[in-house]
C-alpha positions as CSV (number, residue, x, y, z in Angstrom):
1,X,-28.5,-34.6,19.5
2,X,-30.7,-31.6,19.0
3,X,-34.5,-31.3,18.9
4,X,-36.0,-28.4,17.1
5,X,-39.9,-27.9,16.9
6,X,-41.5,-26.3,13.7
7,X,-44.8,-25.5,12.3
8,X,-45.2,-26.7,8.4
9,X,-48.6,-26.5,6.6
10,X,-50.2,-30.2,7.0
11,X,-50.2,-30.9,3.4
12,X,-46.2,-30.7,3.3
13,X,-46.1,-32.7,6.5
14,X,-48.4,-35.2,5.1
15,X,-46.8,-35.3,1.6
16,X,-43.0,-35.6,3.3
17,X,-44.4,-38.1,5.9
18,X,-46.1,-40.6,3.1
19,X,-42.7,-40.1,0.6
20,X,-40.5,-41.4,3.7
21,X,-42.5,-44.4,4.3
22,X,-42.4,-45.1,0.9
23,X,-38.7,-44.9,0.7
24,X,-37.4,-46.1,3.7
25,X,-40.2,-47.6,6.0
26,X,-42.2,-46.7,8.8
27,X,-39.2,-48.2,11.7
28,X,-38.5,-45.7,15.0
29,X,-36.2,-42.8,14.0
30,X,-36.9,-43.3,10.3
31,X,-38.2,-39.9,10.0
32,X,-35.6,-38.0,12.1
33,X,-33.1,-39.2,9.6
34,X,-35.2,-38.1,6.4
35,X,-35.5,-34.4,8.3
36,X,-31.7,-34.3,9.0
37,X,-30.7,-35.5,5.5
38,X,-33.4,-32.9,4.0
39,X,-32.0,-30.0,6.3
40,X,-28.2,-31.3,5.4
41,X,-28.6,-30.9,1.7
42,X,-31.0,-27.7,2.2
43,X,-27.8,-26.4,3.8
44,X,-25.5,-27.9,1.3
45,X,-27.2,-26.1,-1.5
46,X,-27.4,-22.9,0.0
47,X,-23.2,-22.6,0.8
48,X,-22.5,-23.8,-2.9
49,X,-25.4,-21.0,-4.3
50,X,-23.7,-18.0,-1.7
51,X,-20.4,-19.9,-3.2
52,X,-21.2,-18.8,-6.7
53,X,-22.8,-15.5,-5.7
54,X,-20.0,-14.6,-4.6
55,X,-17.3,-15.7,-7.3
56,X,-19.8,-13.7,-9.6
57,X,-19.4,-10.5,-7.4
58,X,-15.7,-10.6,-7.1
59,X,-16.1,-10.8,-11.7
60,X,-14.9,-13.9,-13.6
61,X,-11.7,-14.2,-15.2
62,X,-11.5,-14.7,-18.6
63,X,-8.2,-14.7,-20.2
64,X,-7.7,-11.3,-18.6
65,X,-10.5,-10.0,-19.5
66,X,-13.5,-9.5,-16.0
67,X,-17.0,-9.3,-16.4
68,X,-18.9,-7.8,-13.3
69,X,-22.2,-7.2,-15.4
70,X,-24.4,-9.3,-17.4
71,X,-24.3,-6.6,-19.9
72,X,-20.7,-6.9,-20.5
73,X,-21.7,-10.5,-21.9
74,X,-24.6,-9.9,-23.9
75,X,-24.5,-7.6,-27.0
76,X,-28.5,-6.3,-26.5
77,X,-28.6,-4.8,-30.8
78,X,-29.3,-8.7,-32.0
């Protein structure tokens, strides 16, 4: 198990502290679990967002036809 220290501004700490009481108690280790889940679906996120970014880069087939630029979707003269 790893142990990493941060510095958060109190009113998240305070704000994330009172939501996991709320949610699922004040037992022992209650709060190392609601950090872990937090940091697993910050991570989670962040490889399906890269995921996408880079689907977009490599263009998006369409029946043969790739767009690589927003303007190749949008006709700007309506």
């Amino acid at each position: 198990m790893g142990t990493i220290t941060v510095n958060i501004p109190d009113s998240v700490e305070k704000t994330f502290r009172r939501r996991v009481a709320s949610l699922r108690g004040v037992k022992k280790g209650t709060l190392g679990k609601a950090v872990a889940e937090a940091l697993t679906e910050w991570g989670d996120r962040r490889t399906d967002i890269e995921f996408a970014r880079a689907m977009l880069e490599k263009g998006i087939q369409m029946g043969g036809v790739t767009y690589t630029k927003r303007e190749e979707l949008y006709d700007d003269r309506l």
